[in-house]
N, C-alpha and C positions, 0 to 999 in steps of 0.2 A: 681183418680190417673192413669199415666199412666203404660204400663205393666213396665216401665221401671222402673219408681219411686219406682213400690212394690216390682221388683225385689232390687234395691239399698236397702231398709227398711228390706226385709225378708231374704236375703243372707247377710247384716252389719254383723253377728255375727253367721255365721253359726259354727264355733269354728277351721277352719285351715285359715291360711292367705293368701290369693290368690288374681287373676285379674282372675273370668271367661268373656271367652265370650261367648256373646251369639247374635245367625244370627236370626233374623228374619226374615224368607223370606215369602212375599206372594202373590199371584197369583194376576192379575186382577180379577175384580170382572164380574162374565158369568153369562147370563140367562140360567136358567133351562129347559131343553126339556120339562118336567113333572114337576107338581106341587110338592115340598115335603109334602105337606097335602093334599089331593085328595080334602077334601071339601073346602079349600083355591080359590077364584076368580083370583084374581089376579097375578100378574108375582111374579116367585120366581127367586133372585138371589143365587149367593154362591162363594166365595173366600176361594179357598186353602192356607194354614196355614201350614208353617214347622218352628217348635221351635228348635235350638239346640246348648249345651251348653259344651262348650268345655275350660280349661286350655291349655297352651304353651307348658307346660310340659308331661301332661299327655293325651293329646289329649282329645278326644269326651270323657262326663260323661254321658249324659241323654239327653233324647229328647220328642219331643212330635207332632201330628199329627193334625189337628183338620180342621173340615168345618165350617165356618161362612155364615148363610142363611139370607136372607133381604126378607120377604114376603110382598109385596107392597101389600097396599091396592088399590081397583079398586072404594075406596070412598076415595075421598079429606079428608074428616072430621076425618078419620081413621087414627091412626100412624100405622105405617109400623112395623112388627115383628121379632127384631132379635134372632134365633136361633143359637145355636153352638154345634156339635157333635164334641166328644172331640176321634178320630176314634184311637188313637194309643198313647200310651205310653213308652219308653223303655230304660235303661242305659247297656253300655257298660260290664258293671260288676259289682262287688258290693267294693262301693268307702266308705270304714268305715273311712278315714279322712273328707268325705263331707256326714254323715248320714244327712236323711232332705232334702237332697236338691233338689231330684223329687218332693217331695210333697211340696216343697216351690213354686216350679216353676208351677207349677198347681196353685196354691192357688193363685200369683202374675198374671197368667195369668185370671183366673176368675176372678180378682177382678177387671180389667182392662176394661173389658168389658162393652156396652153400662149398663145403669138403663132398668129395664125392659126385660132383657136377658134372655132367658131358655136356659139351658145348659142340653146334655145329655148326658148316659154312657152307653156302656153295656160291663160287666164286665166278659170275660172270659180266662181263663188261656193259654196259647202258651207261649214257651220257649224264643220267642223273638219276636219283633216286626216292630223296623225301622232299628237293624242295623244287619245285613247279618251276619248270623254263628257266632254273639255272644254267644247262648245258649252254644256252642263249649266250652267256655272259665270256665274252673275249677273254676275261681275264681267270678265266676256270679252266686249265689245262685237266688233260683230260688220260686217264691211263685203258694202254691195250687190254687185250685179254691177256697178253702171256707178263705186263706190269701188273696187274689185278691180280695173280694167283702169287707171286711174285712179294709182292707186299703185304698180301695176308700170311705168306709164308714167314717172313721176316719178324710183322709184326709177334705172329703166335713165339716165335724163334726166343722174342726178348720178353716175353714174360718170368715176373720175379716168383714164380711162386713153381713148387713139380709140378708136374702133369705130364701123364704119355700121350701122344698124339699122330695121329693119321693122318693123311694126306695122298691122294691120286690126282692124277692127270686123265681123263678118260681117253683112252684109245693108247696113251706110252707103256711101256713094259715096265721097265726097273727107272729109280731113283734117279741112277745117275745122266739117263739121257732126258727125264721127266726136268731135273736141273738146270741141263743145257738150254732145254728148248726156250723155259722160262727166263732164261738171263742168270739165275744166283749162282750157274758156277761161275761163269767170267766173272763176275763180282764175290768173287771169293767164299762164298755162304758156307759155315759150318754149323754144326747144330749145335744147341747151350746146351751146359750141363742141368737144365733145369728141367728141359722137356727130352722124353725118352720117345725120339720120334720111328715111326714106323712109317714106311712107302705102301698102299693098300689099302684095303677097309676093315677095319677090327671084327667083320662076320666071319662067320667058318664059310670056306668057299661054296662048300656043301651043304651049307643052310638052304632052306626054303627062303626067296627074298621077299615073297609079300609079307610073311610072319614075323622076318627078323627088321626088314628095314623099316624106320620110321617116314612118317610119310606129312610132312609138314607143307605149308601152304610156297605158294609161288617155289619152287623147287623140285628141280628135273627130273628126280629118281621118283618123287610122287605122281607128277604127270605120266611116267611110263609105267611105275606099275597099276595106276588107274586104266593104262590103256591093251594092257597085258591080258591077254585069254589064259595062258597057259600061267595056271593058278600053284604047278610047282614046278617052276624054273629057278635053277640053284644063283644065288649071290655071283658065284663063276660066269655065270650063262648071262645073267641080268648087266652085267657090270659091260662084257664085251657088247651086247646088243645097245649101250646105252652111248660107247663110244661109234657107233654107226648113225647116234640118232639128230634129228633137227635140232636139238640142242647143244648136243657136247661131239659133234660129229661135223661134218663137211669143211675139214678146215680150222674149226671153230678149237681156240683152246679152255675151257675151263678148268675149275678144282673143286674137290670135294675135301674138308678138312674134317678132322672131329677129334676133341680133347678131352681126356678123363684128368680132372684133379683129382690129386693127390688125396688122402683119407687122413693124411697126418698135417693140415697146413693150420698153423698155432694161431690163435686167437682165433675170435667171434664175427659174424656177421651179422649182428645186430641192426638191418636196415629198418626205416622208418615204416610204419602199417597205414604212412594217408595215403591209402587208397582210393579212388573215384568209381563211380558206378558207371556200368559199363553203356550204359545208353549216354550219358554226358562223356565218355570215352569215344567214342562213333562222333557224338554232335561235335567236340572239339576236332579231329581226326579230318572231317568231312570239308570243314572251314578251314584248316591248316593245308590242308589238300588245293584246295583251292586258289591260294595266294600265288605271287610271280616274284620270281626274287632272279629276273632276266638279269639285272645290275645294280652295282652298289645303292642306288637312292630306292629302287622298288626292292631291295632286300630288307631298310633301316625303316621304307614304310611298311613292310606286311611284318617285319619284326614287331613293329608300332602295336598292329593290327592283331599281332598272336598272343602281346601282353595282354590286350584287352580282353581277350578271349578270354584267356585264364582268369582273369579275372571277375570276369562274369562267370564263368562256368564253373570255374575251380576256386573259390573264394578263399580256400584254406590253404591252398598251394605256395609257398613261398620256396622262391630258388634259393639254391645254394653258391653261398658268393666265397669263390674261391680267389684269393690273390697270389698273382705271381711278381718274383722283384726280376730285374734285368742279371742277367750273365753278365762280368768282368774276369777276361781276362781269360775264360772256358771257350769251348766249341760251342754254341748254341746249336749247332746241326747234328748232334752225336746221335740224336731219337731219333734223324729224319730217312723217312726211304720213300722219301716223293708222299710221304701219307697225307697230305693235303691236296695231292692232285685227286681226280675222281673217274673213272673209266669211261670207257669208250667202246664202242661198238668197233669191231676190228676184223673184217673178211678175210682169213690169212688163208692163203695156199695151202691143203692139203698136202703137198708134195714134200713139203720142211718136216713133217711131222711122222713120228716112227710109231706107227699104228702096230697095234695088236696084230699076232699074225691068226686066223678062224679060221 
């Protein structure tokens, strides 16, 4: 299905009655200077990806960031690799008439994606993400580090489509204390039958990590092995040194997810090819960047401000206007796991946390 379709299916009934729209805008697809996997032969593509999803009324609700990579093979016989780093997630404030609906818009956007996709996350707490001086806004509750690992566990959890999937804690040993620390056992978390999950990272321990791990932008495991001398340190070695480190170490909880769909998911991904060039992709980005959506009235004016943009810059771009009708009689909160809160920066006590033993 396309992203469009899952959005119409997963937004039908989110329980307020609305027209969102939602822009998709996205980059031409550019060659890589560098490989994203070192030990990859062949040419790497990647196309910039901005999701965001906005009402008439209330302007901007939530968004989302993401890289799409094409790793060609340098053998005929070979299919080509698509990768997608999911680099940013964020809403406006916290919209309790549309609970669910970040995490729908994630889930429609995964599920859209080629067969055969690996999808990654890494999961760490900031007050905000795509849209300028939200955190500002009273009315934007905000999630820990150990809610942020927590709700992308969940959300990946209720995906309707296979896929096996990974997920770590840096510095916890096994699953089940990884669970506790995060909150999902107390809240009861079991895993669907949809994703075949695994506690870990999908490399051979004993791989080489600068060869085998990808190394994608703003993201911890690239910053250290950019900072790494010792050029054959096993996955094993890299992974414990990584829970020591300024990032995912003193205290600090994050997560590292990564999901392979399924090879058999039925139907087409037929998304649309208006694509934008990648310098009017920057000039939009640079301007978007810019805006203050501190509170409601400077969110509806730089919403104002983003249409215009598009408009000028992307003259062909029209949103996708998805309607939802209200819930009678249902749970309107059945999708929700706080996924319209947005995270927070959170100094937790080393002492709580069941480090690796080295």
């Amino acid at each position: 299905m396309t992203f469009e379709s899952n959005l119409n299916k997963n937004l039908e009934n989110i329980g307020q009655e609305t027209t969102f729209e939602v822009h998709d805008i996205k980059s031409n697809s550019f060659k890589c200077s560098t490989p994203l996997i070192k030990s990859h032969k062949g040419e790497t593509c990647c196309q910039h990806r901005l999701i965001i999803v906005s009402t008439p009324i209330e302007g901007f609700l939530t968004g989302l960031e993401t890289y799409e990579y094409i790793l060609l093979s340098s053998d005929s016989n070979e299919k080509s690799k698509h990768i997608t780093y999911i680099s940013k997630v964020d809403t406006t404030k916290t919209w309790k008439q549309y609970q669910g609906l970040t995490a729908r818009v994630v889930q429609s956007y995964i599920s859209s994606l080629p067969n055969s996709s690996s999808v990654f996350v890494f999961a760490r707490a900031q007050p905000q993400y795509l849209f300028a001086k939200s955190a500002e806004n009273k009315a934007k509750s905000v999630l820990n580090d150990r809610q942020l690992v927590s709700w992308w566990l969940s959300v990946f959890n209720k995906l309707s489509i296979k896929c096996e999937g990974w997920w770590s804690v840096p510095g916890i040993d096994d699953v089940n204390s990884a669970l506790i620390e995060i909150g999902a056992k107390k809240r009861g978390w079991k895993p669907s039958e949809k994703v075949n999950w695994n506690y870990g990272t999908s490399y051979a321990q004993d791989a080489i990590a600068v060869q085998v791990i990808p190394r994608f932008d703003d993201d911890a495991k690239s910053r250290l092995l950019k900072n790494t001398k010792e050029q054959d340190i096993t996955v094993n070695d890299f992974w414990n040194i990584l829970s020591f480190g300024e990032e995912c170490g003193s205290g600090k909880i994050t997560g590292f997810f990564e999901l392979r769909l399924s090879d058999e998911i039925l139907g087409t991904n037929n998304e649309s090819n208006n694509n934008v060039k990648n310098k009017d992709f920057t000039l939009f980005w640079n301007k978007f960047m810019s805006l203050d959506f501190h509170s409601d009235e400077t969110n509806v004016e730089s919403t104002k401000s983003t249409m215009q943009f598009i408009k000028e810059i992307f003259p062909d771009i029209e949103p996708m206007k998805i309607k939802s009708k209200a819930s009678i009689g249902t749970n309107i909160h059945a999708n929700n796991t706080s996924a319209d809160k947005r995270p927070a920066v959170n100094m937790l006590s080393g002492g709580f946390i069941k480090r690796k033993k080295v």
